[in-house]
Backbone as JSON, one array per atom type, in Angstrom:
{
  "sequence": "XXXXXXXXXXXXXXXXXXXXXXXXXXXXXXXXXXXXXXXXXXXXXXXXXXXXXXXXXXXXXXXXXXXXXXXXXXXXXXXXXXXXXXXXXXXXXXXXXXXXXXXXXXXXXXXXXXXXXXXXXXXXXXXXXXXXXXXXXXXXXXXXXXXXXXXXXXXXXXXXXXXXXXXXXXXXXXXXXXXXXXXXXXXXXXXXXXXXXXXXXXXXXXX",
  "N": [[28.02, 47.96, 132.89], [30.39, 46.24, 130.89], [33.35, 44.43, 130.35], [35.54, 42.77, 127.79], [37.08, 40.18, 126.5], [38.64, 38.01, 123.86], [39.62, 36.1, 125.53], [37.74, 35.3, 127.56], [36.41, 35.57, 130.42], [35.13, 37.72, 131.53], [34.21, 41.04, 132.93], [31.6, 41.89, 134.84], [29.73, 45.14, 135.8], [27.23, 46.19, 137.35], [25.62, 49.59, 138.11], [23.06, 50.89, 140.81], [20.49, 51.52, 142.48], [20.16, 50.28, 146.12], [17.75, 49.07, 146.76], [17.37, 48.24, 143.91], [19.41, 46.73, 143.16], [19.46, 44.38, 144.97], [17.76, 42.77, 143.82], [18.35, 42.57, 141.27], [20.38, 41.28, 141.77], [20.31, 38.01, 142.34], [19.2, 37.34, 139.92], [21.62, 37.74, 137.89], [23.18, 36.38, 139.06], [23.21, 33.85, 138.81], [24.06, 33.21, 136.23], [26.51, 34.1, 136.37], [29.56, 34.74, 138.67], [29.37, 35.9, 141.73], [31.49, 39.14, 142.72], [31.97, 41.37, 144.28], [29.9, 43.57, 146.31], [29.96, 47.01, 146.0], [29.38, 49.72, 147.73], [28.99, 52.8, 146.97], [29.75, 56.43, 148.05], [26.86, 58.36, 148.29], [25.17, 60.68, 148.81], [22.44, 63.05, 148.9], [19.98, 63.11, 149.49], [16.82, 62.32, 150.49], [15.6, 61.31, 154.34], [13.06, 59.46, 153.9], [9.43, 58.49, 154.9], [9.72, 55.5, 157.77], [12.35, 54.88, 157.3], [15.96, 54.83, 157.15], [18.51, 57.38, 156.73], [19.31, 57.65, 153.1], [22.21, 57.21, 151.79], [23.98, 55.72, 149.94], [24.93, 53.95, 146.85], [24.89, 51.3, 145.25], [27.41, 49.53, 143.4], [27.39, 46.66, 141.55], [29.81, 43.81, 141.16], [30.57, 41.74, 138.95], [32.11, 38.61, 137.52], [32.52, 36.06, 134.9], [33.14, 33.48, 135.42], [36.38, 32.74, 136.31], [38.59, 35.35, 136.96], [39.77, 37.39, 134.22], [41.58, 39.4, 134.23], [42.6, 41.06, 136.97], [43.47, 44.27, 138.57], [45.18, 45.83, 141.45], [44.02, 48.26, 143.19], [45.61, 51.56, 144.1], [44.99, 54.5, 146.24], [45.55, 57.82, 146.71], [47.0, 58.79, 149.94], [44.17, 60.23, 152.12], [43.8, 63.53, 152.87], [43.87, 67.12, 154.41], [41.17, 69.08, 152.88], [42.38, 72.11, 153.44], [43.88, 72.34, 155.27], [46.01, 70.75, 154.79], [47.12, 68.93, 155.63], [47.44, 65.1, 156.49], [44.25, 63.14, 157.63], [44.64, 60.56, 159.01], [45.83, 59.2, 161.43], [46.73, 55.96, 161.03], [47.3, 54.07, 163.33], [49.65, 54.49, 164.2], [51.39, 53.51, 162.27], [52.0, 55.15, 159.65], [54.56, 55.25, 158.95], [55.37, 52.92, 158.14], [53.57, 52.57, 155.94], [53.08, 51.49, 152.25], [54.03, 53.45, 149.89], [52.94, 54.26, 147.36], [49.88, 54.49, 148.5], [46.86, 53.68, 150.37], [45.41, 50.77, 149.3], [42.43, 50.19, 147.92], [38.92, 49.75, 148.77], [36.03, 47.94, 149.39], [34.39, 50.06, 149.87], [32.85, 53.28, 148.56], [34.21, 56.29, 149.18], [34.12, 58.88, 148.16], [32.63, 59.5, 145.77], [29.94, 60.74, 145.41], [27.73, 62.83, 143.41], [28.4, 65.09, 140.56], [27.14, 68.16, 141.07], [26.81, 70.85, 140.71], [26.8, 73.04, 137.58], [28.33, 73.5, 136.51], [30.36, 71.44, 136.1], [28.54, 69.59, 135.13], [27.66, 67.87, 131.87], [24.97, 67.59, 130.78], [23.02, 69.54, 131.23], [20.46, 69.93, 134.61], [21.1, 67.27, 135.04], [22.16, 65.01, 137.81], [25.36, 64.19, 137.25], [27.19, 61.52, 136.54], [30.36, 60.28, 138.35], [33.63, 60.59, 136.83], [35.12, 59.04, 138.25], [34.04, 56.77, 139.3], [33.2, 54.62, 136.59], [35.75, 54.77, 136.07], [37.43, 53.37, 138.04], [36.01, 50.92, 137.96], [36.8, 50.3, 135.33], [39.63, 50.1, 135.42], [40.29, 48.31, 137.25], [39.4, 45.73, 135.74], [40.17, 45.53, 133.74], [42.89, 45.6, 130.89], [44.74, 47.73, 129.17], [43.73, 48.43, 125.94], [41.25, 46.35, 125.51], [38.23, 46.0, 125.36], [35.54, 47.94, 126.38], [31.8, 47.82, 127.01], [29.01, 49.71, 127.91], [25.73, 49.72, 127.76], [24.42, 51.8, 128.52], [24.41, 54.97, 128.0], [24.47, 57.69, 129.15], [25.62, 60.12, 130.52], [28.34, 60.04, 129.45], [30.62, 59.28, 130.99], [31.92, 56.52, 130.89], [32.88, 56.09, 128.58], [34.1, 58.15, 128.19], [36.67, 57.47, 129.98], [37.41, 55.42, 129.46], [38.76, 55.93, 127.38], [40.25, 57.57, 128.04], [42.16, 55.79, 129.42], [43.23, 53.88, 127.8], [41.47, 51.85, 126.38], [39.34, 50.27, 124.66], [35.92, 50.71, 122.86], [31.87, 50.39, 123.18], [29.5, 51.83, 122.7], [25.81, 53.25, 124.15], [23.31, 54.47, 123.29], [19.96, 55.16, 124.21], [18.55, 58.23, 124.23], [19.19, 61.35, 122.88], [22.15, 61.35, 121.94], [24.0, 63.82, 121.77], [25.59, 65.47, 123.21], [27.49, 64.04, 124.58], [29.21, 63.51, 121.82], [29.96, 65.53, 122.05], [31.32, 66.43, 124.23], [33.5, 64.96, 123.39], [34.56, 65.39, 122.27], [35.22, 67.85, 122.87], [37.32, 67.46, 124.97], [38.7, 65.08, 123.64], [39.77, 65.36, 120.39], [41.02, 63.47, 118.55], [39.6, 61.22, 118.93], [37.15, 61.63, 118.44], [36.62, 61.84, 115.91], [37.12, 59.84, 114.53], [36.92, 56.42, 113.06], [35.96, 53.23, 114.59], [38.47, 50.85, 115.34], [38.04, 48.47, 114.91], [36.17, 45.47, 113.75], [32.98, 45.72, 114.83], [30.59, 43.9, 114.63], [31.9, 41.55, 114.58], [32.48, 40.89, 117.11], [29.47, 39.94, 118.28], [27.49, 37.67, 118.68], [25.5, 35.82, 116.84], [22.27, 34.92, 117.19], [19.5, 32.78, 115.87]],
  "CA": [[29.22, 48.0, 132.08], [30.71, 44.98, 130.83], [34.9, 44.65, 130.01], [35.07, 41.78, 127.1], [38.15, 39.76, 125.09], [38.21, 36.7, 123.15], [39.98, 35.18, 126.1], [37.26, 35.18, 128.49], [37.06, 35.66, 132.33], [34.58, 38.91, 131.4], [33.58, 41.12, 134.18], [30.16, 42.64, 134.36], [29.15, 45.55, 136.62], [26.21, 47.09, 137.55], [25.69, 50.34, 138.93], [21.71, 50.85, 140.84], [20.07, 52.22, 144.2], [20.47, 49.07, 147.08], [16.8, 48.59, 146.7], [17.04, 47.32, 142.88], [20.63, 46.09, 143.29], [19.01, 43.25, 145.62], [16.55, 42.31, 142.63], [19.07, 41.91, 140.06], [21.41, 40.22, 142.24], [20.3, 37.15, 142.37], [19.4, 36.83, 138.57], [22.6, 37.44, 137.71], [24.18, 35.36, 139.91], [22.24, 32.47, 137.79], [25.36, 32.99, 135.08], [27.96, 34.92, 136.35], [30.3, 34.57, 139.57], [29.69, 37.35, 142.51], [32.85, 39.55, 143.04], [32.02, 42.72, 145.19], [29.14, 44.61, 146.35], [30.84, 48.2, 146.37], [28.86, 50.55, 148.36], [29.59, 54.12, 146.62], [29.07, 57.52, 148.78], [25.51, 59.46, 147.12], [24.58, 61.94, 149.27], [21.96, 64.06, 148.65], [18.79, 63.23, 149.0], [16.39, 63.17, 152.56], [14.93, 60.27, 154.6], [11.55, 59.0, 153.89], [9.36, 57.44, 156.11], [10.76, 54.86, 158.8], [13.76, 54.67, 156.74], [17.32, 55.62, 157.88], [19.41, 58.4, 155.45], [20.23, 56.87, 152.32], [23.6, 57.61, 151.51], [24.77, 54.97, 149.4], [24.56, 53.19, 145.74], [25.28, 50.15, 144.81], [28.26, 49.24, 142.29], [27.27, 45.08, 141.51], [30.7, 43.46, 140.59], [30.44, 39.98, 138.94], [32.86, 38.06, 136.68], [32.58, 34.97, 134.16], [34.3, 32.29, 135.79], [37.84, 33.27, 136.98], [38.7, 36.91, 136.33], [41.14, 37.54, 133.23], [42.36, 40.54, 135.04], [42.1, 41.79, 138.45], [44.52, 44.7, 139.48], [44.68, 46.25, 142.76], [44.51, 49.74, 142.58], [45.54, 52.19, 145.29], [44.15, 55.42, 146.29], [46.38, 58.3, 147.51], [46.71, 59.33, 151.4], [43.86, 61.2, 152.19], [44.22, 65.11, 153.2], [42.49, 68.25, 154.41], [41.65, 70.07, 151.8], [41.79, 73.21, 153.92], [45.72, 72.38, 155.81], [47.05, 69.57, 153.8], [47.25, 67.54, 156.77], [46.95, 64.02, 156.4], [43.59, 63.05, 158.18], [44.61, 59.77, 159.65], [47.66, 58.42, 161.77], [46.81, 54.79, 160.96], [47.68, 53.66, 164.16], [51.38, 54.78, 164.82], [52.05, 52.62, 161.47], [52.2, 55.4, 158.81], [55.87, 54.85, 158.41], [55.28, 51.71, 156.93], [52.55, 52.34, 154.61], [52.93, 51.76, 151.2], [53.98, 55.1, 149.51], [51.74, 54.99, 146.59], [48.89, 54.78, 149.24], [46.03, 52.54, 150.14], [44.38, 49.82, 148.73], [41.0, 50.51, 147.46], [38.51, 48.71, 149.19], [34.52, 47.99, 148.6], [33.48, 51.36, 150.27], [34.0, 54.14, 148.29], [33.59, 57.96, 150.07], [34.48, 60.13, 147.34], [31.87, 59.38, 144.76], [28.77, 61.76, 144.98], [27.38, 62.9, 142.05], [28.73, 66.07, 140.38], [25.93, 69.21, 140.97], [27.74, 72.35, 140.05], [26.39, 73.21, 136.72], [29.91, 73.97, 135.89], [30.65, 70.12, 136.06], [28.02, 68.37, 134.04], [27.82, 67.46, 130.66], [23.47, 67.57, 130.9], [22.01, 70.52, 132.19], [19.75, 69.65, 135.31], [21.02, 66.36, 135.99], [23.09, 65.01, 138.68], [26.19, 63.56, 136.39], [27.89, 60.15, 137.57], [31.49, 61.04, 138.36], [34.17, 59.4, 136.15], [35.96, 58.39, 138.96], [33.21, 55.63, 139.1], [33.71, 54.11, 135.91], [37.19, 54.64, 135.76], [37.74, 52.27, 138.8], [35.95, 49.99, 137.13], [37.91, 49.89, 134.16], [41.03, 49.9, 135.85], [40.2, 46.78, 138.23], [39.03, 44.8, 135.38], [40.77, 45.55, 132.13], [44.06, 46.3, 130.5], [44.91, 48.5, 127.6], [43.57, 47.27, 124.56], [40.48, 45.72, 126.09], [37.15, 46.3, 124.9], [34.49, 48.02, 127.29], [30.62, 47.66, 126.26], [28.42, 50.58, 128.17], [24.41, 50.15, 127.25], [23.32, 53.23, 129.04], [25.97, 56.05, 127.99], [24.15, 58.79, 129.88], [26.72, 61.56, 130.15], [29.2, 59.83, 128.49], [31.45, 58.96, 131.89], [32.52, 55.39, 131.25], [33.54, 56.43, 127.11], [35.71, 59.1, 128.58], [37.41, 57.15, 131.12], [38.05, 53.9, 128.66], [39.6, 56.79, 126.41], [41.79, 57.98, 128.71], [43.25, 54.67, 130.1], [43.53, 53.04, 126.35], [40.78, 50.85, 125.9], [38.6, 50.21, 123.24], [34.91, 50.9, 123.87], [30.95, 50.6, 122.8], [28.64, 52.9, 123.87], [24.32, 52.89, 123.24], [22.41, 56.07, 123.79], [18.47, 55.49, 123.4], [18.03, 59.69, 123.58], [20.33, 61.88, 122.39], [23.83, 61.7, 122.05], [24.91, 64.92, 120.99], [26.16, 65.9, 124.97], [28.71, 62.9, 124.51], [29.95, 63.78, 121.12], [30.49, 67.47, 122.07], [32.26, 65.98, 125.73], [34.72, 64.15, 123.35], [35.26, 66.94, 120.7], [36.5, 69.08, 124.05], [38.58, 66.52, 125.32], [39.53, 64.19, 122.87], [39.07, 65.65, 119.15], [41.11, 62.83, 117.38], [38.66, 60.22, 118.65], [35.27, 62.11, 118.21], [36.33, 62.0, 114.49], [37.68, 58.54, 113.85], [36.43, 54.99, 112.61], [36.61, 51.95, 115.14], [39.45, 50.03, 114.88], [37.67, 46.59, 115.28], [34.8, 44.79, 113.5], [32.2, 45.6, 116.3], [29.59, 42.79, 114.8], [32.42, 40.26, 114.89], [32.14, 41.06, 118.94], [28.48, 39.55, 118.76], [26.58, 35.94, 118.41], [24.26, 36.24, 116.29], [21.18, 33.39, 117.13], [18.3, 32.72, 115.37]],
  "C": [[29.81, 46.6, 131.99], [32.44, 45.02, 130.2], [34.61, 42.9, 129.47], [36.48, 41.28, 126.76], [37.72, 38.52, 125.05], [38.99, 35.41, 124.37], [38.85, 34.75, 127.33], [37.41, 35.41, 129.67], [36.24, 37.41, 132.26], [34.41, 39.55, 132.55], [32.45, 42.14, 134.04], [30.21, 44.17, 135.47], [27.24, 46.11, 136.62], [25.97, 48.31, 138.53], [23.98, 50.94, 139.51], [21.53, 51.14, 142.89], [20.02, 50.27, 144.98], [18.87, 48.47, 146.34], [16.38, 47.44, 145.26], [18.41, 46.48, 143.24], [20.22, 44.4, 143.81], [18.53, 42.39, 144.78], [17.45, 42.15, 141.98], [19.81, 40.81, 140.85], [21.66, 38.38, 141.8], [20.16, 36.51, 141.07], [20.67, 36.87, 137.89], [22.88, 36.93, 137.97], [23.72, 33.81, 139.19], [23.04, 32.18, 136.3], [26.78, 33.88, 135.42], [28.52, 34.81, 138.27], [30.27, 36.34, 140.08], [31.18, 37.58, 142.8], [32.81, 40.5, 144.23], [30.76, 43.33, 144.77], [29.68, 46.09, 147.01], [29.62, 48.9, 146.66], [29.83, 52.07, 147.87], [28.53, 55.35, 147.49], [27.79, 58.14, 147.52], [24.63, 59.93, 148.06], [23.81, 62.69, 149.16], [19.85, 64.02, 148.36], [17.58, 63.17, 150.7], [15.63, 62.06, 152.79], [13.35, 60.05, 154.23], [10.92, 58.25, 154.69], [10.11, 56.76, 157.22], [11.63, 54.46, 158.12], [15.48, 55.38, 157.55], [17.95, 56.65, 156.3], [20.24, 57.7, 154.81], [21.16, 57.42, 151.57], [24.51, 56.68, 150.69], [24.09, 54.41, 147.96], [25.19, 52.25, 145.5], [26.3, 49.88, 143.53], [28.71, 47.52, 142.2], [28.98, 44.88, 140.66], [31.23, 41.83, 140.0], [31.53, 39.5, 137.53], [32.23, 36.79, 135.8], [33.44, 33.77, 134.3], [35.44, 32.87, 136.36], [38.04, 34.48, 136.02], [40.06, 37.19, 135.48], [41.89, 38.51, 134.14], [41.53, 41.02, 136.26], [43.46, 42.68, 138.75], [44.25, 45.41, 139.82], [45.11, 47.83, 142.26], [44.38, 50.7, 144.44], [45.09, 53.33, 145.34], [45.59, 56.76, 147.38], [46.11, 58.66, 149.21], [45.24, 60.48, 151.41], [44.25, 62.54, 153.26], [43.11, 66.17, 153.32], [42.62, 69.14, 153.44], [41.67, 71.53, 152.08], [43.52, 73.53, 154.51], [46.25, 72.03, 155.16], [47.39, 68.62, 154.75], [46.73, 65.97, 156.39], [45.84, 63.77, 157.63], [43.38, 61.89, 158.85], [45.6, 59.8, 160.03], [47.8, 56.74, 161.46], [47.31, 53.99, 161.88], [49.33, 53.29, 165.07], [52.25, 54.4, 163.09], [52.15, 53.41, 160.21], [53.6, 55.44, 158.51], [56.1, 53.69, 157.36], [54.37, 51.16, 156.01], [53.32, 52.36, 153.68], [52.94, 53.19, 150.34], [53.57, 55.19, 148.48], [50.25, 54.78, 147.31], [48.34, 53.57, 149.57], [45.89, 51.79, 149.41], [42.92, 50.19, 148.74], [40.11, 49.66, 147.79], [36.86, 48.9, 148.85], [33.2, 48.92, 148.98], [34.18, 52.63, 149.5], [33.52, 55.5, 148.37], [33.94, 58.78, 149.09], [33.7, 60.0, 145.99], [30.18, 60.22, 144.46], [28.6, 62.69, 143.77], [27.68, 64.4, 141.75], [27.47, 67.17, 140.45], [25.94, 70.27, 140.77], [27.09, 72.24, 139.15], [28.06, 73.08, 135.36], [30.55, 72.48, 135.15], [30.0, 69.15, 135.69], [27.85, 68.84, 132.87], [26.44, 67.91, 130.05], [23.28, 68.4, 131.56], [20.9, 69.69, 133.17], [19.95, 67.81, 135.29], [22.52, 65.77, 136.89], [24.66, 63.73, 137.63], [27.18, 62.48, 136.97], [29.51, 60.95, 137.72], [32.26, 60.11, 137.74], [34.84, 58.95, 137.0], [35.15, 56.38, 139.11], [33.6, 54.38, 138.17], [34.8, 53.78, 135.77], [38.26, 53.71, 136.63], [37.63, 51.4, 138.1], [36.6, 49.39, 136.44], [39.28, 49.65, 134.5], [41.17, 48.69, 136.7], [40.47, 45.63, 137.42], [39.62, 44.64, 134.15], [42.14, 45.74, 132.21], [43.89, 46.95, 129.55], [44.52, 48.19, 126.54], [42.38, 46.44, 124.85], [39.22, 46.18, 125.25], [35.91, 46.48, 126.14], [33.15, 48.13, 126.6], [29.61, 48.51, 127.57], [26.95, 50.57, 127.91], [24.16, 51.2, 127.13], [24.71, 54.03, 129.07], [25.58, 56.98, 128.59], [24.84, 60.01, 129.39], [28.28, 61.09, 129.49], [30.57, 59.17, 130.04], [32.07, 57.67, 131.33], [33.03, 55.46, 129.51], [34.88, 57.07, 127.62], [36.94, 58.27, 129.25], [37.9, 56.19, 129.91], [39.01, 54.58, 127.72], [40.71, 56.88, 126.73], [42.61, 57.17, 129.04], [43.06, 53.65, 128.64], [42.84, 51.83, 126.42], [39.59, 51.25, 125.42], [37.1, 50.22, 123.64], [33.61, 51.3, 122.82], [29.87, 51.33, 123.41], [27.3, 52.88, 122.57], [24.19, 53.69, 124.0], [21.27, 56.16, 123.51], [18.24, 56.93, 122.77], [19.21, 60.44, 123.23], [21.46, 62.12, 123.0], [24.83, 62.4, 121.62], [25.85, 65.88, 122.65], [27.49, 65.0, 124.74], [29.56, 63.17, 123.33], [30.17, 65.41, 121.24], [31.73, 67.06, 123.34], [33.69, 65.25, 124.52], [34.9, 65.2, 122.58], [35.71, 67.82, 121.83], [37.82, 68.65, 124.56], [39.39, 65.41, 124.51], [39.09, 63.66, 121.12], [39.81, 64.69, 118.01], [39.81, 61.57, 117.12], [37.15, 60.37, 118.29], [35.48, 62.09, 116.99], [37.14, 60.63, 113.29], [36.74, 57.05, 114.14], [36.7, 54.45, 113.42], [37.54, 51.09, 114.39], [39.61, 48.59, 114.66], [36.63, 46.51, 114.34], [33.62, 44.59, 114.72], [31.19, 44.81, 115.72], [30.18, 41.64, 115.08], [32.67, 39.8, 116.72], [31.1, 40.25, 119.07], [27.99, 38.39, 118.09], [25.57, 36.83, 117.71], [23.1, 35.08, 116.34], [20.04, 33.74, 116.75], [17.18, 32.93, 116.18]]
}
């Protein structure tokens, strides 16, 4: 995913299992400024060989020079979802937390992939969660921003740019009739309206 304006300071991500994550890394890093390797929870799958249980994916976070926008985003207290108890004491010091919560930091435990049937978009596959994207976009953008998506999959990082008001390209090699049905449920003015931009004046064009 890439967050774009004409002022520069872009920020890229990438989202990929540790093993490729490593492999891109470094080519990127050959034009763009590392920010954060976010380690997202992904659960669900079973050791192999002399391996340990992989439980994690990679969310690459790289910028274009100094970052137009960076804002911190917090995360509410967590709770049992069974008492309602808060599940930490923070060391005597919850009095003087911050009462819209944490700070969001570059581990993130609540991201495993939706598997209910009920909750994806694609029959039979495991559907990213928009919470994913929607960090993203909220770290790196403001309102009015322009997000650029290659791989639209289930449509997660459209929805999310929808919902928090920014402007957004999305590429679907196989079909993208899952994504325009996901926005015609949730958001039937934009599944049936024109971009509001010149999306070639977005791109270089070189010989």
């Amino acid at each position: 995913m890439l967050s774009s304006s004409e002022a520069g300071g872009e920020a890229f991500f990438l989202y990929a299992m540790p093993e490729l994550a490593v492999q891109f890394a470094p080519i990127i890093s050959e034009r763009l400024d590392f920010r954060h390797w976010i380690a997202l929870t992904m659960k669900g799958t079973y050791p192999r060989g002399n391996k340990l249980y992989p439980a994690h994916y990679a969310l690459l976070y790289y910028t274009r020079g100094k970052p137009r926008v960076f804002n911190r985003i917090r995360l509410p207290i967590q709770t049992c979802r069974h008492c309602g108890k808060e599940l930490r004491d923070y060391g005597g010091h919850r009095s003087k937390m911050n009462p819209e919560g944490v700070n969001l930091t570059d581990f993130w435990e609540d991201t495993s992939p939706n598997r209910h049937r009920k909750f994806k978009v694609r029959p039979g596959v495991n559907e990213l969660k928009l919470v994913i994207p929607e960090r993203a976009i909220l770290i790196s953008t403001n309102p009015g921003d322009i997000i650029l998506d290659p791989f639209g999959g289930g449509g997660s990082t459209y929805q999310a740019a929808e919902i928090h008001h920014r402007n957004w390209i999305g590429i679907e090699l196989y079909d993208s009739e899952h994504i325009r049905k996901r926005f015609e449920a949730g958001h039937v003015f934009s599944a049936n309206r024109e971009p509001g931009f010149d999306v070639g004046a977005l791109f270089t064009h070189e010989e």
